[in-house]
C-alpha positions as CSV (number, residue, x, y, z in Angstrom):
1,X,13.2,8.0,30.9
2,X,10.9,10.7,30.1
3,X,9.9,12.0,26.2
4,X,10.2,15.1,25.3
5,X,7.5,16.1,23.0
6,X,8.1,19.0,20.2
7,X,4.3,20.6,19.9
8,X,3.5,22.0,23.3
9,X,4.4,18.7,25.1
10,X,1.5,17.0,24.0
11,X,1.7,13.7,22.5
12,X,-1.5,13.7,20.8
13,X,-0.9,17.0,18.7
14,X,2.6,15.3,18.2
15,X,1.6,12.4,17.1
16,X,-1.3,14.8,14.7
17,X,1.5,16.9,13.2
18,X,3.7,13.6,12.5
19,X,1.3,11.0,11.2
20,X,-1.4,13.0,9.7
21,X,0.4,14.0,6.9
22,X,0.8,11.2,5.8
23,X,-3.1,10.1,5.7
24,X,-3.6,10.4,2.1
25,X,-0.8,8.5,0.6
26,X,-1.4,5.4,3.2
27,X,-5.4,5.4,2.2
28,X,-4.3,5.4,-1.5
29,X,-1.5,2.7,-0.6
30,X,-4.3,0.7,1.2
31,X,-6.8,1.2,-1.9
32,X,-4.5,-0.1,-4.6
33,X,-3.5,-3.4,-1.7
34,X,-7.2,-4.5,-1.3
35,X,-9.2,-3.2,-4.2
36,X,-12.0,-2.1,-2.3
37,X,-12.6,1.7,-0.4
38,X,-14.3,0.0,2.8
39,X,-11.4,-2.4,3.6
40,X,-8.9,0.4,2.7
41,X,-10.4,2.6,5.4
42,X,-10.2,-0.2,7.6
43,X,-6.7,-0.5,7.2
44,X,-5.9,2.9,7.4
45,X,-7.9,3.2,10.7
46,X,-6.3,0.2,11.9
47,X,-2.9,1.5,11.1
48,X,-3.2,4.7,12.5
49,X,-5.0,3.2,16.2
50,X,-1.5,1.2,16.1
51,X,0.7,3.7,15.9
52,X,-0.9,5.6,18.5
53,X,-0.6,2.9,20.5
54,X,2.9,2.3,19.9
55,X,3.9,6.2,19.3
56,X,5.8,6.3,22.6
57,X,8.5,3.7,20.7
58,X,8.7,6.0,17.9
59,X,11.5,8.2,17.7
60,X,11.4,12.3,16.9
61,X,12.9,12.9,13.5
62,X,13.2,9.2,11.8
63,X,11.3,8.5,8.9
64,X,7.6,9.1,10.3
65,X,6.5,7.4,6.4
66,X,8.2,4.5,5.9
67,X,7.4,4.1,9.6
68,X,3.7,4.0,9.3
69,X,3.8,2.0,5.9
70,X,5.4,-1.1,7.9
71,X,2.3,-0.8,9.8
72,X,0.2,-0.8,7.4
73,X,1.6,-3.5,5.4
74,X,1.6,-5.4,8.8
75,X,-2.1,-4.7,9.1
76,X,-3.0,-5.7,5.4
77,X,-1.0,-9.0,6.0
78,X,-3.1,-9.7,9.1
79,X,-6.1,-9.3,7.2
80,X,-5.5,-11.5,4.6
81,X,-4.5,-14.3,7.4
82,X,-7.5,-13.6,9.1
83,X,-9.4,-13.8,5.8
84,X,-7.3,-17.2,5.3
85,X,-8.0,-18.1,8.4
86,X,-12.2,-18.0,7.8
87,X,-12.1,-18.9,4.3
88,X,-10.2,-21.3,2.2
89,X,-10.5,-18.3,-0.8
90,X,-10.9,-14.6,-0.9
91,X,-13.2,-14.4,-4.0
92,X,-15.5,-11.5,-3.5
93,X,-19.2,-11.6,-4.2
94,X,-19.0,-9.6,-6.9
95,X,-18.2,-6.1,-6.5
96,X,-21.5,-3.5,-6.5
97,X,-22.3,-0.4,-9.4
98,X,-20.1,1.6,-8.1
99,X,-17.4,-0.2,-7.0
100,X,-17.1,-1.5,-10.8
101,X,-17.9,1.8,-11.8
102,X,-14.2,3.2,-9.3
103,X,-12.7,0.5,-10.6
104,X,-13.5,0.5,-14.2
105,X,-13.5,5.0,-14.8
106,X,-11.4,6.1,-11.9
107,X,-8.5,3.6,-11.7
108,X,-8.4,2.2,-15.2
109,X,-6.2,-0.1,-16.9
110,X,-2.8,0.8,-14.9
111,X,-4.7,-0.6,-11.6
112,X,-6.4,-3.6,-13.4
113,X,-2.6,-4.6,-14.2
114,X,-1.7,-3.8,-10.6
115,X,-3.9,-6.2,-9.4
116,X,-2.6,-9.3,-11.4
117,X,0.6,-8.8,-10.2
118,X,1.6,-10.9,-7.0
119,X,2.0,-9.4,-3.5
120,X,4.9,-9.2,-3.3
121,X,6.0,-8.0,-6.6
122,X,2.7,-5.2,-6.4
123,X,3.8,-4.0,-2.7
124,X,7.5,-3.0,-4.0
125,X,5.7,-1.2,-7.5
126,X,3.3,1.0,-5.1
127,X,5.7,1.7,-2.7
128,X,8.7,2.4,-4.5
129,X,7.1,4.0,-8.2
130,X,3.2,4.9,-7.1
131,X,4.5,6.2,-3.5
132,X,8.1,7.2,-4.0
133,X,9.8,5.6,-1.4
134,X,13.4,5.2,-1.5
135,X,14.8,2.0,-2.3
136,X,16.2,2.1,1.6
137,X,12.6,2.8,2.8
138,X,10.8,0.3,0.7
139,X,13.3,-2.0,2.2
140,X,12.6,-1.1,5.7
141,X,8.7,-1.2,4.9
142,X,8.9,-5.1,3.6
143,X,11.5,-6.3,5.8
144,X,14.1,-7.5,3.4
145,X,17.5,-6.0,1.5
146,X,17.7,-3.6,-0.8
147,X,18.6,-6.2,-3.3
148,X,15.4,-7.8,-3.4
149,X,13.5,-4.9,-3.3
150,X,15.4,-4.2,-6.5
151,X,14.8,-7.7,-7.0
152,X,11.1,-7.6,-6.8
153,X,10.6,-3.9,-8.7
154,X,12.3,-5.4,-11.5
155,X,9.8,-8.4,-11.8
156,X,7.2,-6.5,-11.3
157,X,7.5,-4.0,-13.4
158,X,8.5,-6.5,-16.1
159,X,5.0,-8.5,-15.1
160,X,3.3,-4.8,-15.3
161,X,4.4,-3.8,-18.5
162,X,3.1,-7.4,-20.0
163,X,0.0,-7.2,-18.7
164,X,-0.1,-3.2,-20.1
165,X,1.1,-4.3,-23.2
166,X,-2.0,-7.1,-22.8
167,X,-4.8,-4.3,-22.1
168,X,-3.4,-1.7,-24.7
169,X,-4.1,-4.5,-27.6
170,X,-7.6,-5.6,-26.1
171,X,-8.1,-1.6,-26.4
172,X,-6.7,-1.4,-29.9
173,X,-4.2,0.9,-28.8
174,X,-1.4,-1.3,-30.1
175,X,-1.7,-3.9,-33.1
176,X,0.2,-7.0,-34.1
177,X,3.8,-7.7,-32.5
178,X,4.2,-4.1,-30.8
């Protein structure tokens, strides 16, 4: 079986017009997942060598998005196991001036809250309400029904909104019982 290619017949411009579109919204995907811009890259860069490598399998005019966010979830996973695998924790040294100073100005308190929510409850907020992902993508991304994607946005945006809630009276924004 032969594929037909849509730009010229060349895979690589194919593969160009289909993927880097998307290059943006992965790296920002990949930011909020590890918290720090060097890792992110890496996963990015990792993501996009594997679907290269694997464009052949992907078919012309299916979701190219929720396509390449499966691999990058599948490449963050792998790097926490491989993380896992060299260290019983994955406390960071300590994060340099300007990496507390992204965190702290540029991200603020919404990605603070982000980050105490659990994997799997934070993967289904960013895909679905930061990235806008269809409940049907999101699905197809994490690997499980709709229901517990609904499941799991739910929760986590419950879990979001505490820990808002949390920061906004630490900031003075909200007083008392509000």
């Amino acid at each position: 079986m032969q594929l037909v290619w849509g730009v010229g017949g060349d895979p690589t411009e194919e593969f160009e017009s289909v993927a880097l579109p998307h290059l943006d919204t992965l790296y920002r995907s990949a930011l909020r997942l590890t918290h720090n811009r060097a890792e992110a890259e890496d996963v990015v860069q990792e993501t996009y060598l594997r679907a290269f490598r694997s464009f052949h399998r992907f078919n012309p005019g299916t979701n190219a998005r929720a396509w390449l966010f499966t691999i990058l979830r599948n490449a963050f996973l792998n790097r926490l196991r491989d993380a896992a695998a060299e260290s019983a924790t994955l406390a960071s040294e300590g994060d340099s001036p300007e990496d507390e100073f992204f965190h702290t100005v540029l991200h603020g308190d919404v990605d603070r809250a982000l980050k105490t929510l659990p994997l799997v409850f934070r993967e289904a907020v960013i895909l679905t309400d930061l990235e806008g992902l269809t409940y049907k993508e999101t699905s197809q991304v994490l690997g499980c029904p709709i229901g517990t994607v609904m499941s799991r946005l739910s929760r986590g945006r419950s879990l979001l909104r505490q820990a808002l809630r949390r920061y906004a009276r630490e900031h003075g924004y909200l007083r008392g019982r509000e």
